[in-house]
N, C-alpha and C positions, 0 to 999 in steps of 0.2 A: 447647855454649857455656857458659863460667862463669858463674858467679851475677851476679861485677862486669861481666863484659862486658855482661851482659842489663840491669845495672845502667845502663852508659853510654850503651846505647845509647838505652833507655827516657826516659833524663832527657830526652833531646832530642826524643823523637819523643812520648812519652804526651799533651802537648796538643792533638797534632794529629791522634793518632791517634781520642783520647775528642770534638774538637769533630767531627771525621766522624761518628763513632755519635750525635751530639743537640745538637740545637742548643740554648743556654743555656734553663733552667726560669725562664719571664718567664711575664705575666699571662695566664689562660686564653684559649687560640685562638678566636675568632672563633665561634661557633654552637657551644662544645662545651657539653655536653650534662652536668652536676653528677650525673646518676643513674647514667645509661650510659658516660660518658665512662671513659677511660683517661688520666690525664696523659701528654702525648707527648714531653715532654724531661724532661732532666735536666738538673742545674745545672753552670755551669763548674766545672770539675776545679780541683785546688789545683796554682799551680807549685809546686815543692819545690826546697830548697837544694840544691847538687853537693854529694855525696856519701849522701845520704840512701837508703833502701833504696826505692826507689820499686815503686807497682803495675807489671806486665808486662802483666799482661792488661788487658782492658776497666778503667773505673773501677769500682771495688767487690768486683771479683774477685779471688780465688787461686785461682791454677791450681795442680794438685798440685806443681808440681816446686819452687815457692816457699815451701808451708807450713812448712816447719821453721824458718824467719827469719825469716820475719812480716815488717812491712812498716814504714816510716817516713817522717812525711813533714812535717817543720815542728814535732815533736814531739818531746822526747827523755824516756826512762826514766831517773826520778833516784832512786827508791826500791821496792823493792817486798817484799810479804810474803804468798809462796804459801801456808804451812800446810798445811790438807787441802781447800784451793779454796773454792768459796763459790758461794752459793744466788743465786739470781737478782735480788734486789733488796738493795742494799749500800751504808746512808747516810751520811752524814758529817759531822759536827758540830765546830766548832773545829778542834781539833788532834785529833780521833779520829776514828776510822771503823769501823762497826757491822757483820760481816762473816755477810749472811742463813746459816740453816741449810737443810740437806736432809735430808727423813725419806723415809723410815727407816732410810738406809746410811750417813748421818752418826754412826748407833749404833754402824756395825764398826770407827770413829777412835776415836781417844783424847780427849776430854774434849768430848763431844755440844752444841752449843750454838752461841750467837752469841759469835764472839770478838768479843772486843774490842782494838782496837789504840790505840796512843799513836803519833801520827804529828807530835808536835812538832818532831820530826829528819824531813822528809819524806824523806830518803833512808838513815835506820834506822829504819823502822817495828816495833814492840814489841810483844808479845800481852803486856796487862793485865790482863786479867779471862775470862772466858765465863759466858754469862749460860744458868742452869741449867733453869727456869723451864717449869713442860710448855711454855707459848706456843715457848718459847725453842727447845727438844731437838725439839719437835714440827715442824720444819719451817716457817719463816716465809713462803716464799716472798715472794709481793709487796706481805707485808702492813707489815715492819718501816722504820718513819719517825720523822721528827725535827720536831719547832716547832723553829725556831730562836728564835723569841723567849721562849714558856715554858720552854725550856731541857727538852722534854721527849721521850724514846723511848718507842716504841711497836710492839709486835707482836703476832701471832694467830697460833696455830697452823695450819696449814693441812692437814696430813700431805699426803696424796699428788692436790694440784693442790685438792681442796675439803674442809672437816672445818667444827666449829663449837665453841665455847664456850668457849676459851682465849686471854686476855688479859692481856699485862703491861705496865707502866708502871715506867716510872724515869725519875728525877729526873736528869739528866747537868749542870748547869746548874753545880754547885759544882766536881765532880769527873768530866770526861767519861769520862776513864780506868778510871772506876770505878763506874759506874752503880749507884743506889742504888733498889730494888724500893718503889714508892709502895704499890702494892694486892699486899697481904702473905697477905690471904683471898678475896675474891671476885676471881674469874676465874682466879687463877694455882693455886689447891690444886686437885687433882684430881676433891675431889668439892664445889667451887662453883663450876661452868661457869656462862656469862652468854646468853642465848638470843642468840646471833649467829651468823651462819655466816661463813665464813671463807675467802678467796684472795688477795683485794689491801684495801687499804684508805689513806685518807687523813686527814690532819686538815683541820679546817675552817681557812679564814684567823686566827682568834683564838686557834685553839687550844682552845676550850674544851669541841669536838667532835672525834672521832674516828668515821669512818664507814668499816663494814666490808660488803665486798659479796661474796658467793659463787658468781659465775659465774651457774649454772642453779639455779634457775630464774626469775633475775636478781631474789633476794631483799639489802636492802639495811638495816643498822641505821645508828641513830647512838648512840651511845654517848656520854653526859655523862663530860668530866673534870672539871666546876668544882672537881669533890674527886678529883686523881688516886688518891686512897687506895683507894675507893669506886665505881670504874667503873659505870654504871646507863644501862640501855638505855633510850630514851626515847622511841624511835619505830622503828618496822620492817615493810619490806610490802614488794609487786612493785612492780618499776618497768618490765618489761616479759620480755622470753625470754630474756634474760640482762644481769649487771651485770659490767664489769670494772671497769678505776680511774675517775679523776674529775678533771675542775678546778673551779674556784670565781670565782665576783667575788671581786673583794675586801672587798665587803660582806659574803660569806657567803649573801647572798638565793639566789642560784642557783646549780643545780650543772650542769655539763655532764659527764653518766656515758657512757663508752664501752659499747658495746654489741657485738654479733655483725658488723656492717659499717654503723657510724656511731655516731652520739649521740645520747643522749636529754636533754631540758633540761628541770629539773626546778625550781620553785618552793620552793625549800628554808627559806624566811624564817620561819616555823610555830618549826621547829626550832632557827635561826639564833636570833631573838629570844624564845626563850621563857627563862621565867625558872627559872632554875637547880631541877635537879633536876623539873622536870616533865616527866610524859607527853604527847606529843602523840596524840593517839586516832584524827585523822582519817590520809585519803591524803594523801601530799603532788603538788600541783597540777603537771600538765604544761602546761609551755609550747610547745609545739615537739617535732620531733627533726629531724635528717638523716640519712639513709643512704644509701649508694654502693657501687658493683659496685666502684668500682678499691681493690685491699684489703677483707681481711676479718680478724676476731677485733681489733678496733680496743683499745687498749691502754691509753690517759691522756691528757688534756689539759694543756695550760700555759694559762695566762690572762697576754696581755701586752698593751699599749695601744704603740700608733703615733701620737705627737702628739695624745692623748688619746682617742685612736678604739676601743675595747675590740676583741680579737681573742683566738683561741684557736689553738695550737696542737695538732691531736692526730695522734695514733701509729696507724700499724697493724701488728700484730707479724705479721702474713702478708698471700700476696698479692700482695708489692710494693708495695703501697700507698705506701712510704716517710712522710712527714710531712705533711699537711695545716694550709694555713693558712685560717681561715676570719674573714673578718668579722661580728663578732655586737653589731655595732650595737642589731638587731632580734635579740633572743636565739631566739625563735620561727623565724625566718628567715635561718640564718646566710647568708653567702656565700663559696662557698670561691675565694680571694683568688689562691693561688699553691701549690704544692706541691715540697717538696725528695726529687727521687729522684737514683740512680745511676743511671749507664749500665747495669749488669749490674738493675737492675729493669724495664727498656723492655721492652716486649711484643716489640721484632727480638729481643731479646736472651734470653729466656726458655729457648731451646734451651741454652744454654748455661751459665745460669741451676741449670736440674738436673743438668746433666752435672758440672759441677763442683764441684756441692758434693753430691755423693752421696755415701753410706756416712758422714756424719759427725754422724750425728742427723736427727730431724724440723725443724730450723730451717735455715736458707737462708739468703742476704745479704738478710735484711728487719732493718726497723726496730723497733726493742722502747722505752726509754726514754729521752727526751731533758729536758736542763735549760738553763737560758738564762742569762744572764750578769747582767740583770735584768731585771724586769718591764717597765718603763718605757721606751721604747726600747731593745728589746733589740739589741746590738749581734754577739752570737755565742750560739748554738747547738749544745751538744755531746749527741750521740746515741752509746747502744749497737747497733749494728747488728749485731749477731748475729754472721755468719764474715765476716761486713766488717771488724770491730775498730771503733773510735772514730774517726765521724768528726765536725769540729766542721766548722760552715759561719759565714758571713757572714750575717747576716740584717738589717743595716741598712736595706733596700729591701724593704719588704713585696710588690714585685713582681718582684724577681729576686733570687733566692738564687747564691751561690758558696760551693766549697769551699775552705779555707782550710789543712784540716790533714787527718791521719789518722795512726792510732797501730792495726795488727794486731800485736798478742803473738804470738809462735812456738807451735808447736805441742807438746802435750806427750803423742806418742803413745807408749802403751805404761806410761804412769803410772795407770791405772786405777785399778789397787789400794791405789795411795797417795791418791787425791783424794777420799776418801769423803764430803768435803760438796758436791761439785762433782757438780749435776744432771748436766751433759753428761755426764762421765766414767764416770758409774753408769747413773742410771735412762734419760738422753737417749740415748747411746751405742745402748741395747738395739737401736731401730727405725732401721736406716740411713738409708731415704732422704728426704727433704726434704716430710714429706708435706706441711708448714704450707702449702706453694708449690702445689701439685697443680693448683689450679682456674685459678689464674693464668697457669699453663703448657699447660693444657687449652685454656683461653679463646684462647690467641693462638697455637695449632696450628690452634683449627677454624677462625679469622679469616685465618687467614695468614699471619700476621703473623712465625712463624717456623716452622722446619724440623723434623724430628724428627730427622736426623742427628746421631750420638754423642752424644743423650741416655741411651739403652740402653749401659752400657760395661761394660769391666770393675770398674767401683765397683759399680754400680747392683745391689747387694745387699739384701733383705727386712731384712736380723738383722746386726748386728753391726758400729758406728761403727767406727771407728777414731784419731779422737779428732787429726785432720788440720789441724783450725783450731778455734780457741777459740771459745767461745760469749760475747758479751760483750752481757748482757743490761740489764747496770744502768746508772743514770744515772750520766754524768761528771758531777761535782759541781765548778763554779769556787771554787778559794783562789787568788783574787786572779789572776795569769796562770800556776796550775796548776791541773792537772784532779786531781779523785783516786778513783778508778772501782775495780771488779771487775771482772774477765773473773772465769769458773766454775772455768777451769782454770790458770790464773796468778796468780790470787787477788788482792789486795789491789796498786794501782800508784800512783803518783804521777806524773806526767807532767807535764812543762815544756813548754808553749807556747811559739814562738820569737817574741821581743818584735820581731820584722819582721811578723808576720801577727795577733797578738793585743794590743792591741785592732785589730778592725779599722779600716783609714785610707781 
């Protein structure tokens, strides 16, 4: 059968086929269980316009015979700028966008670093600059971010998943196109490293903090900008077995840190209010944590309010876990409210889950970074969901999520050796199979929950991705009713929203 015929026939039947595998993601079942539990649906599927490249399979799936087209759905590609691909987290300020690095095989390209683009043309996007800067060449992973109000970037070196002491600042505020290096001697020269360690990191709501945390063995600093020239550590210890990203009040008092499977909620206010350029000496106070079996390696929080109600959105980049929404009224006590998954992360659905997304890396159709439309009544939610591609949801109903769009980039196999800053393409590629998902898939084989039939195939290879579906780890970022996102292997995109489904009505 053709592509369009599978095309036709899908337009009509995909809602009916995705409301059979799960019934709409609405407010927690009756007696379930926040530690043990598994969220058991998944949110309505998105209709999509006639002609659109619609999913074939489940929702959230590519099956092999459709990765070379990629998918569309209420979304259109109105600019984009591959390059040499791009590192996992890729942020974006006005009319530019900040294109993470990957070390150490971002070396065997030509000009090592963070591009820089001018996306004033969103559909001619322009390399302006590259930022040279060890932070910069050293691989940023999830460290490089924006204040949008101090008009300020920020990254860490990371090299290869954790490292420490490399920090650069610029000023983008005048000239985004052209980032201008605030700390010219501590942190950025080779031999004036800052005692921090380095994987992901955040700014604080004001901006006048930058907090860097390095996984294991979940060590966390903060870092004073009051004087970007001058970066100065000002507090740093454990906050438990490991640290990954974070969200915040918007006071800044408290932090909600991702952790190994949940969060920890941290009294951050010591730091928050202390006056410029001082040490804090003591720990800083735990409030709380939560943690949960459904999902593991939990990734970043959003901080958004419902009619004034404070809530947090967080990530888990394996798992399945997909999006958690939790109530944190009681910061100590959050409550988790409602959760946005696919059909292909449902514990039926796990069989099939590894089978088809083997041989294309260690990441699977989970969830890595989302951003929201705004704080305050958030009305849309756009995530990177790894080989699912971008999908944006509805989130007006903090009790029932729907899908609204989705945007999967085609596949770019057999480009390996041209995508040297593209994690998947290099270092991800090495390990085929899907290991982030392993325990997820383990867990609802011994449950029952699904089958082990043609999970074992001919993909299901140790060594060597193939590079079948893109890895789209970073956050879509809203310009207005466009998105402007990375995938790893398609690099830099700008995508249109179709003013039928954005804003949502």
């Amino acid at each position: 059968m053709t592509r369009a015929a599978r095309v036709a026939i899908t337009f009509s039947t995909t809602a009916v086929l995705l409301a059979g595998s799960a019934v709409a993601s609405a407010a927690p079942p009756a007696g379930f269980d926040e530690f043990t539990g598994i969220w058991p649906t998944a949110v309505d599927p998105a209709s999509c316009r006639p002609g659109d490249l619609v999913e074939t399979g489940i929702q959230g799936e590519v099956p092999l015979a459709d990765r070379t087209s990629g998918y569309t759905c209420n979304i259109d590609l109105i600019g984009q700028y591959q390059g040499q691909g791009a590192g996992p987290i890729s942020p974006t300020y006005g009319d530019c966008a900040y294109l993470a690095s990957t070390f150490p095989t971002n070396l065997l390209g030509e000009d090592a670093g963070v591009q820089v683009l001018d996306v004033s043309d969103p559909a001619h996007p322009v390399r302006t600059a590259v930022l040279t800067e060890p932070a910069m060449v050293g691989g940023t992973w999830e460290s490089l971010k924006v204040h949008e109000g101090r008009g300020l970037l920020v990254g860490t070196g990371v090299g290869l998943i954790e490292s420490a002491g490399y920090i650069s600042v610029y000023d983008i505020s005048e000239d985004c196109a052209h980032p201008r290096l605030l700390n010219t001697t501590t942190g950025s020269l080779p031999n004036m490293p800052v005692p921090i360690t380095t994987h992901e990191g955040a700014f604080s709501p004001d901006g006048n903090t930058y907090w860097a945390s390095g996984i294991a063995p979940g060590w966390v600093s903060a870092v004073d900008l009051t004087d970007p020239t001058q970066p100065m550590v000002v507090w740093g210890g454990l906050t438990g077995v490991a640290a990954h990203g974070m969200g915040f009040t918007p006071d800044g008092n408290t932090m909600f840190l991702s952790n190994l499977a949940g969060m920890t909620i941290l009294d951050i206010s010591a730091v928050q209010n202390r006056p410029p350029r001082t040490v804090i000496g003591h720990p800083l106070p735990h409030l709380g944590s939560k943690i949960w079996t459904d999902g593991l390696l939990s990734q970043h929080s959003v901080y958004v309010t419902y009619d004034g109600v404070p809530h947090i959105f967080t990530v888990d980049e394996g798992g399945s876990g997909g999006v958690k929404l939790f109530d944190v009224t009681e910061p100590a006590t959050p409550r988790w409210r409602t959760s946005a998954k696919l059909a292909i992360n449902l514990p039926e659905n796990m069989d099939r889950w590894a089978a088809s997304s083997a041989a294309n890396g260690a990441f699977g159709y989970d969830a890595h970074y989302c951003t929201v439309d705004r704080p305050e009544n958030p009305r849309a939610m756009a995530c990177g969901w790894i080989q699912s591609g971008i999908r944006v949801f509805d989130v007006t109903d903090p009790d029932r999520f729907r899908e609204i769009a989705y945007f999967n980039p085609p596949a770019q196999t057999g480009k390996n050796l041209k995508l040297p800053n593209s994690l998947h393409a290099t270092l991800g590629s090495i390990a085929a199979p899907p290991i982030i998902g392993t325990l997820a898939v383990a867990r609802a084989i011994l449950q029952g929950e699904t089958g082990t039939g043609g999970i074992v195939n001919d993909r299901s290879r140790l060594v060597g991705g193939d590079l079948s579906a893109d890895w789209c780890l970073s956050p879509p970022e809203f310009h207005g009713d466009k998105l402007y996102v990375t995938c790893m292997d398609n690099g830099f995109m700008a995508l249109q929203l179709d003013l039928a489904v954005y804003p949502p009505r």
